[in-house]
FINU-508823 format. One record per residue (C-alpha): residue in three letters; z, x, y. Coordinates in steps of 0.001 Angstrom, whole numbers, m for minus. Last residue first. Layout:
<recs>
["ALA" [Z X Y]];
...
</recs>
This chain:
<recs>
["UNK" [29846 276765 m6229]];
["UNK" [29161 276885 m10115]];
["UNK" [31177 278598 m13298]];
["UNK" [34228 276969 m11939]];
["UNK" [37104 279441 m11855]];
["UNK" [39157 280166 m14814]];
["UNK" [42990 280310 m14234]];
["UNK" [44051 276435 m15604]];
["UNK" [41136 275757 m17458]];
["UNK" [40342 272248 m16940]];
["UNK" [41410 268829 m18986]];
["UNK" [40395 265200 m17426]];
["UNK" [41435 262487 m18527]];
["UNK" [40235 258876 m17385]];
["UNK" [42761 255848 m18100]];
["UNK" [42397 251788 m18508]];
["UNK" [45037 249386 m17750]];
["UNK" [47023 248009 m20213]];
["UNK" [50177 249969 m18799]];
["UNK" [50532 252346 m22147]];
["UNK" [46805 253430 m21434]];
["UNK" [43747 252338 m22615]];
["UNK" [41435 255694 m23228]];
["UNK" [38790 257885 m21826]];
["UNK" [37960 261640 m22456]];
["UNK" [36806 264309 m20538]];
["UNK" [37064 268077 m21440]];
["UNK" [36266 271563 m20609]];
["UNK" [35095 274446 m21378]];
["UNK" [31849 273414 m22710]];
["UNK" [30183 274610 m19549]];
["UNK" [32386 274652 m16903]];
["UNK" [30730 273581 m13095]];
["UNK" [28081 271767 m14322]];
["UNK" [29719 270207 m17209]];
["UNK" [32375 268951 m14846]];
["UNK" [29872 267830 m12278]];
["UNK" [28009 266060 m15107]];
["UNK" [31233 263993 m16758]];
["UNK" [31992 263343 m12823]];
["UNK" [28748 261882 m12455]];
["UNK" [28374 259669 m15323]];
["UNK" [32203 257989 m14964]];
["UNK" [31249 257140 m11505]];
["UNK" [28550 257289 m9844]];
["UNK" [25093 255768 m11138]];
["UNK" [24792 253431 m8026]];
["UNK" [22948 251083 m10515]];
["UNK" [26852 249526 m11470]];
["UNK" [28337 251711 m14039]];
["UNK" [28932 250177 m17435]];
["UNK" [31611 252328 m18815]];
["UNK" [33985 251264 m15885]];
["UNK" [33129 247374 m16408]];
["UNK" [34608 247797 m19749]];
["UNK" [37341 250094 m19241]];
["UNK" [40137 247430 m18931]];
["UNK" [39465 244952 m16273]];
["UNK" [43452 243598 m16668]];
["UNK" [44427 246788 m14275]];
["UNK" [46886 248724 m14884]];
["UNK" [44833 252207 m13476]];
["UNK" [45057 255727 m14338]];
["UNK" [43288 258450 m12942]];
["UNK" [44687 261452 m15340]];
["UNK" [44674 265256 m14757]];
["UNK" [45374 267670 m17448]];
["UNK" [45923 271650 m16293]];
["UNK" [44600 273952 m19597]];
["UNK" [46557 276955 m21002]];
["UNK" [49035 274244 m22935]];
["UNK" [48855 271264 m20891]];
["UNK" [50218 271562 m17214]];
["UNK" [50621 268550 m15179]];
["UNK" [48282 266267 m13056]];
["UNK" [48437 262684 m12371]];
["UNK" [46620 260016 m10287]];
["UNK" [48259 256758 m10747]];
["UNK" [46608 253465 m9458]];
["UNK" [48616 250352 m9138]];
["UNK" [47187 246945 m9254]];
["UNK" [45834 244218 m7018]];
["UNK" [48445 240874 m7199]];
["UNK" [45307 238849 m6764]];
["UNK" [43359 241051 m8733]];
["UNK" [39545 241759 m9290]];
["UNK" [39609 244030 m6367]];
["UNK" [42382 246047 m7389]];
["UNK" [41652 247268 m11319]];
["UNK" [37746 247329 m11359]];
["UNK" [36885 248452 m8104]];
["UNK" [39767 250154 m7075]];
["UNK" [39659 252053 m10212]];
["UNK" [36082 252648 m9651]];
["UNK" [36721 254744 m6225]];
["UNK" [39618 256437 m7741]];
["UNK" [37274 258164 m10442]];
["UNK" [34730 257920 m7933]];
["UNK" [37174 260574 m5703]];
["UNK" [38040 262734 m8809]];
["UNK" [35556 265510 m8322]];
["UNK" [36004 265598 m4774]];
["UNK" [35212 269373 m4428]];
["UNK" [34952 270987 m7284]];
["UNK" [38205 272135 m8978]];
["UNK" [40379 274883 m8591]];
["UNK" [43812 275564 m10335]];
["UNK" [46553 276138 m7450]];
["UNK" [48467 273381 m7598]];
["UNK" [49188 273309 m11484]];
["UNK" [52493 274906 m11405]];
["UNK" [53896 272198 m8853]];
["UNK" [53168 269654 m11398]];
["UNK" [51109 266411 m9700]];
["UNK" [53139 262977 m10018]];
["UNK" [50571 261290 m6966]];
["UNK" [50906 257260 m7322]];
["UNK" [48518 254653 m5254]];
["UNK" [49691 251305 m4692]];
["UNK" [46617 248828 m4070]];
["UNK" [47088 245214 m3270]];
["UNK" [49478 245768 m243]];
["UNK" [46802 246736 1927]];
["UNK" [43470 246225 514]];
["UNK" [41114 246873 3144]];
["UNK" [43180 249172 5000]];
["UNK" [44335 250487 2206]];
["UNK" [41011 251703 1172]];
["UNK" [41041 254196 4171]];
["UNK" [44832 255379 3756]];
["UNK" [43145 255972 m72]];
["UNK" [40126 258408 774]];
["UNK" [42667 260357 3302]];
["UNK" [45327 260832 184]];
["UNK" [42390 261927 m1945]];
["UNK" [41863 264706 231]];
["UNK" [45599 265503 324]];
["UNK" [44772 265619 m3543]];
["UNK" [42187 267461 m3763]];
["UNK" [43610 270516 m993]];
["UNK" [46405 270100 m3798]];
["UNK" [44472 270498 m6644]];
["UNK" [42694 273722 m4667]];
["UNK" [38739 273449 m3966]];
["UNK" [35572 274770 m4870]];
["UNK" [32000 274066 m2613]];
["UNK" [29374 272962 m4753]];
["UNK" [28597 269832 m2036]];
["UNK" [29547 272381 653]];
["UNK" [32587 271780 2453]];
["UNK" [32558 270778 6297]];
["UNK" [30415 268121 6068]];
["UNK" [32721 266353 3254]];
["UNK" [36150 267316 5706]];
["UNK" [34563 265760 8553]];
["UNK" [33613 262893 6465]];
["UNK" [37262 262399 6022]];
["UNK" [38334 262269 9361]];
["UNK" [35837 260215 10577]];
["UNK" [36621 257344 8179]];
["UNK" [40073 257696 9098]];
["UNK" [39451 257269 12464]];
["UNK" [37068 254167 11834]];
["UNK" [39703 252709 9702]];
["UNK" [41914 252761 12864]];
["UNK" [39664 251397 15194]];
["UNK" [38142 248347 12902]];
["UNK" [41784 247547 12354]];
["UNK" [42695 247747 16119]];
["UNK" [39444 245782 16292]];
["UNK" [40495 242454 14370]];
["UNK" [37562 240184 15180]];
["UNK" [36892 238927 12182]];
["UNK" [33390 239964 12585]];
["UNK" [34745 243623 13792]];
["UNK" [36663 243287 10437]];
["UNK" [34131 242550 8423]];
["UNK" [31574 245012 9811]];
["UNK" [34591 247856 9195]];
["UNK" [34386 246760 5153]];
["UNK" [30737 247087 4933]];
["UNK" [31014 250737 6845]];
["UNK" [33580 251504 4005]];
["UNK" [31466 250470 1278]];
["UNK" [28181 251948 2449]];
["UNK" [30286 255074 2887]];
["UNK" [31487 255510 m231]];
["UNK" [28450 254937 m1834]];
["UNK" [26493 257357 633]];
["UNK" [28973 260299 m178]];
["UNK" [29127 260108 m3687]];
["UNK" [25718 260521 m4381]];
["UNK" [25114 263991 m2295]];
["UNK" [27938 265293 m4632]];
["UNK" [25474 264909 m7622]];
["UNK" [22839 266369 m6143]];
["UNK" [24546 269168 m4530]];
["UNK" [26230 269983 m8234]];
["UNK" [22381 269889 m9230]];
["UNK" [21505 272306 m6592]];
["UNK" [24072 274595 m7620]];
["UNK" [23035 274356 m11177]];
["UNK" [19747 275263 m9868]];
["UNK" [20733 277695 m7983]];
["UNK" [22679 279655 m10803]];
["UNK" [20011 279036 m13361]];
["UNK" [17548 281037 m10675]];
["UNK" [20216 284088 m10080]];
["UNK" [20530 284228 m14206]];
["UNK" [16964 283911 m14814]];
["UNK" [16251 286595 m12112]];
["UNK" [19207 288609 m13093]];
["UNK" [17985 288578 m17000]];
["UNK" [14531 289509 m16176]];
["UNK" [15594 292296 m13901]];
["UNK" [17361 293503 m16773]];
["UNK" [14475 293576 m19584]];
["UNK" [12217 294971 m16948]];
["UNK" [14593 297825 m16722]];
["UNK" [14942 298208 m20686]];
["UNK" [11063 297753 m20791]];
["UNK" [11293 300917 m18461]];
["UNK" [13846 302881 m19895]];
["UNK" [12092 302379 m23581]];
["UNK" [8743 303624 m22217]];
["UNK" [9586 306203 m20702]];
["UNK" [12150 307097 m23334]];
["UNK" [9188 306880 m26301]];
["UNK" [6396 308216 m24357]];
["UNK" [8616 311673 m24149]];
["UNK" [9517 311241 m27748]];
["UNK" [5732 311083 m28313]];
["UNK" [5245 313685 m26178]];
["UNK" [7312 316095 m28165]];
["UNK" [6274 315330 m31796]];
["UNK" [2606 315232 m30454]];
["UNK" [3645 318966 m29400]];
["UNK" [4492 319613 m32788]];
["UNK" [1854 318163 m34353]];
["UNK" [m842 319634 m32422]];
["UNK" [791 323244 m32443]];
["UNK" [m2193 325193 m34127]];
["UNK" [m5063 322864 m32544]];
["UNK" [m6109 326405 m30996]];
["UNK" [m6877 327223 m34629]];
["UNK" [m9325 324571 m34876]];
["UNK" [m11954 327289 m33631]];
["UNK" [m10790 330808 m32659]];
["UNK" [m7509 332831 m31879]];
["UNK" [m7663 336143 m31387]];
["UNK" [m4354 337773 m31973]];
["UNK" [m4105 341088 m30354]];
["UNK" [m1654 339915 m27472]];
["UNK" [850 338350 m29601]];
["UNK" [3434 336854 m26874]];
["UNK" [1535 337053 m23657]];
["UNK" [m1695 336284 m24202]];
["UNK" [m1672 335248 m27888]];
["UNK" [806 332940 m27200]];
["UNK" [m291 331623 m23975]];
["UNK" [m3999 330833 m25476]];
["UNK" [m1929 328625 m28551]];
["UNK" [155 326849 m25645]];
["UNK" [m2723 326280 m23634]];
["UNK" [m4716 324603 m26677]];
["UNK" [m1448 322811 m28209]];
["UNK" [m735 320884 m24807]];
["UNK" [m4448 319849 m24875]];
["UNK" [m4269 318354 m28335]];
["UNK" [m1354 317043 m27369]];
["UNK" [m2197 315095 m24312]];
["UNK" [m5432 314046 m26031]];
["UNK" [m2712 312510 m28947]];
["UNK" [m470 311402 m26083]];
["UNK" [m3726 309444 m24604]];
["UNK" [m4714 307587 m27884]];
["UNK" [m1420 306332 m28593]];
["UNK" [m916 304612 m24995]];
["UNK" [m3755 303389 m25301]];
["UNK" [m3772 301551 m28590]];
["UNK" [m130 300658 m27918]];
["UNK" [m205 298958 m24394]];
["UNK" [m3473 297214 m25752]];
["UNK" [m1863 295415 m28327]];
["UNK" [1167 295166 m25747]];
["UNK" [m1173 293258 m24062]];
["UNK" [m1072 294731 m19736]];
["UNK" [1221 295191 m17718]];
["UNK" [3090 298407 m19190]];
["UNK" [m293 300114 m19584]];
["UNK" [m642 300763 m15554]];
["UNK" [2926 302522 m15622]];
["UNK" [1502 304181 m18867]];
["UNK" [m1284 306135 m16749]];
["UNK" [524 307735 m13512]];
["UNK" [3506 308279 m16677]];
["UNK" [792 310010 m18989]];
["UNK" [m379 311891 m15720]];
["UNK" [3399 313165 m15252]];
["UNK" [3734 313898 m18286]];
["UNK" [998 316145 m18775]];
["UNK" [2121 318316 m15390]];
["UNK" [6079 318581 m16715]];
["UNK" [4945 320081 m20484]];
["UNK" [2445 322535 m18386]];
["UNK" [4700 323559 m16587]];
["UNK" [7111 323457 m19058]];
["UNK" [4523 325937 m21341]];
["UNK" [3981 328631 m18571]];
["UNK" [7581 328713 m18368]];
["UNK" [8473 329418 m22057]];
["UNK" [5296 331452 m21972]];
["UNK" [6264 333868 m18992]];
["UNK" [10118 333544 m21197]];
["UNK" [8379 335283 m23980]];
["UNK" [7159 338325 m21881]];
["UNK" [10552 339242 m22036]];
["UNK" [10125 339892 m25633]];
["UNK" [10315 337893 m28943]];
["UNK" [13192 338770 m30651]];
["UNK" [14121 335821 m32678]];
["UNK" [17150 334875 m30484]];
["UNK" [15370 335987 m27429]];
["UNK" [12843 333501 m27906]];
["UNK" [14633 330374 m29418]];
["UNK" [16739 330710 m25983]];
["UNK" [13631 330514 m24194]];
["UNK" [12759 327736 m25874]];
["UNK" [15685 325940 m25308]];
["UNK" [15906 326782 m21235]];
["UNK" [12592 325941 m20898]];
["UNK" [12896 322205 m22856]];
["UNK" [16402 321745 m21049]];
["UNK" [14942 322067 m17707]];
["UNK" [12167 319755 m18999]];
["UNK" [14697 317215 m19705]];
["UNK" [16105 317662 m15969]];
["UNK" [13460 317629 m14070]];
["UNK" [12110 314530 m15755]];
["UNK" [15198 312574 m15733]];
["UNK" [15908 313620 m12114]];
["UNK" [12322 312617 m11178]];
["UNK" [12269 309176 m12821]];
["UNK" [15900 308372 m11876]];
["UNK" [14486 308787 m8201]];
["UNK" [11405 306836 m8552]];
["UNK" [13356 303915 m10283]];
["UNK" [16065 303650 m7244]];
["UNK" [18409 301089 m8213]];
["UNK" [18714 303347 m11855]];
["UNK" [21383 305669 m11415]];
["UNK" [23794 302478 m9939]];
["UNK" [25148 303171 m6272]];
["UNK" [28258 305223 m5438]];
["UNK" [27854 308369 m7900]];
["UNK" [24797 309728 m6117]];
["UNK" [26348 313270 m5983]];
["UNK" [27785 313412 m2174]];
["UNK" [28066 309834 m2266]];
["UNK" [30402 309882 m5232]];
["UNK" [32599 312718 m3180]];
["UNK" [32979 310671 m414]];
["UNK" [34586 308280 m2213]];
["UNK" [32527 304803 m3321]];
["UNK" [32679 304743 m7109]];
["UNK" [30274 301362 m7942]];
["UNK" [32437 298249 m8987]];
["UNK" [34117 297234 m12180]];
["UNK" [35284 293814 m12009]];
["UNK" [38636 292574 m10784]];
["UNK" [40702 291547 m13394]];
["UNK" [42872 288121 m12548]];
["UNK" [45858 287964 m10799]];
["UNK" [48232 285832 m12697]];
["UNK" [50598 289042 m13989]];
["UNK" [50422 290448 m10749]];
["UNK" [52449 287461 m9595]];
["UNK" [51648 284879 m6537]];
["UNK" [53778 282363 m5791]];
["UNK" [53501 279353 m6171]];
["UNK" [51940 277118 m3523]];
["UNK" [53843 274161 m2480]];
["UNK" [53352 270535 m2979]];
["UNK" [53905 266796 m1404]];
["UNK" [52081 265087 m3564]];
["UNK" [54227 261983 m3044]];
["UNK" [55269 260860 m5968]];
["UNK" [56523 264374 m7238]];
["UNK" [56241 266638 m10820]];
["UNK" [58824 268761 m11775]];
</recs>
């Protein structure tokens, strides 16, 4: 049921409007114990030396299975081991060496990175042909381009090896990319919501201070007293909240309510502001005075022009899964002067970029004569998404 005088209540809160939290690191004390409580790869030299360890622990374990399944001897597990050393040592120089390719021309990257697991290889397949015919086949004598026996094989291996090193780490790069842009495109929209806050602030004030000069000319100080209070009150509420800070509708609208005891000082009887706002769509958030220039050039262009002044309704209810909020005026100005904004540039303008700042194309804003002649702003948010800003 909606109210005149904005006089709301919370609803309550059901499980059913809570929204998902996101998934977040294990934290028990067993997840500490094993490493479980902080992402595997926020410490790069760590993940590096488990994923080694552990892939060559599979290679020794694999081969020496392959050995005693074909009968090759206990001496067969000397070369299993003898061959994951020397698997673990090459790797780790190809790693010393590809962490210096990564930065460079991926032409280059390549070239170099090809050339090195094929010397890699070759010299895998040399100690692994001497450590067969050591310890495996002792009266083989290997000679010549026989030593390059397992060259293919072992290329086969390090390339796979090159292959994950080099796909983790582009991956990694790939992320911190993303974050950066997505921590820098943050700011920056922040920054722009500041900008565009930052405007309102000044206008309003220039008009209000204007306003108190006239009546300390005029010589009416209890006026000038009481407009100064309010005046204080509600930039004490702007310096508290950040320009991209997010608000409630109905922490809005008793902000609104402190905007308009100020204007009706100046206009008194002329302007008669409305609240109808649904209970259910208190809670939706909004940045912070979002529709004070709304307001601002209603009064402009539907009071001030009037001898009579004009009524101003501000008016919220629930539409489908959006909330709908309308500044209406009935005003004779229509929406002419409202559309051409006066070289302030608030207005119309900046709440069409706050709202696009804040949610993207979910959102919407249009403008229309209304069924008092006057002119009307609408404004449809999400009713449980939060501003993507603030």
């Amino acid at each position: 049921m909606a109210t005149d005088s904005a006089t709301v209540m919370p609803p309550p809160t059901t499980s059913s409007s809570r929204r998902p939290r996101a998934l977040e690191p294990r934290s028990g004390p067993i997840a500490r114990t094993v490493g479980l409580d902080v992402p595997f790869f926020a410490d790069k030299n760590r993940a590096f030396w488990v994923l080694q360890s552990a892939g060559w622990t599979g290679y020794f374990v694999l081969r020496t299975l392959g050995g005693v399944a074909n009968a090759m001897g206990a001496m067969f597990v000397v070369h299993a081991l003898l061959l994951t050393a020397t698997g673990y040592s090459l790797t780790l120089l190809m790693g010393s060496l590809f962490r210096r390719l990564i930065t460079m021309r991926a032409i280059y990257t390549v070239i170099l990175s090809l050339a090195a697991v094929v010397l890699a290889s070759a010299a895998f397949s040399i100690i692994e042909t001497w450590s067969h015919s050591t310890f495996v086949d002792p009266g083989s004598r290997p000679v010549g381009v026989k030593y390059l026996g397992a060259i293919l094989l072992n290329f086969a291996l390090l390339a796979a090896w090159s292959a994950l090193y080099y796909g983790i780490n582009y991956y990694l790069l790939l992320e911190e990319e993303i974050d950066q842009r997505s921590k820098l495109e943050n700011q920056a929209s922040t920054a722009q919501l500041a900008m565009l806050r930052y405007q309102l602030n000044p206008h309003f004030l220039f008009n209000t201070l204007n306003s108190i000069s006239t009546l300390v000319l005029l010589k009416q100080t209890e006026r000038a007293n009481a407009m100064l209070a309010r005046l204080s009150s509600f930039l004490r509420y702007t310096l508290v909240n950040e320009p991209s800070a997010q608000v409630t509708l109905a922490q809005e609208v008793e902000t609104l309510k402190l905007y308009l005891e100020i204007e009706k000082m100046r206009f008194e009887d002329r302007l008669r502001p409305h609240f109808r706002i649904d209970p259910a769509t208190i809670g939706v958030r909004l940045p912070s005075l979002l529709l004070q220039p709304l307001i601002e050039n209603a009064i402009k262009y539907a009071v001030t022009p009037s001898e009579s002044g004009a009524d101003i309704w501000i008016n919220a209810s629930r539409f489908g899964d959006m909330v709908r909020i309308e500044v209406a005026d009935n005003g004779s100005g229509g929406g002419d002067g409202w559309v051409a904004m006066p070289s302030t540039g608030v207005g119309l303008a900046n709440t069409k970029d706050r709202l696009a700042q804040a949610y993207g194309q979910d959102h919407s804003f249009t403008t229309r004569t209304n069924e008092h002649g006057g002119f009307s702003v609408l404004v449809d948010i999400p009713l449980d998404a939060r501003p993507i800003a603030g």
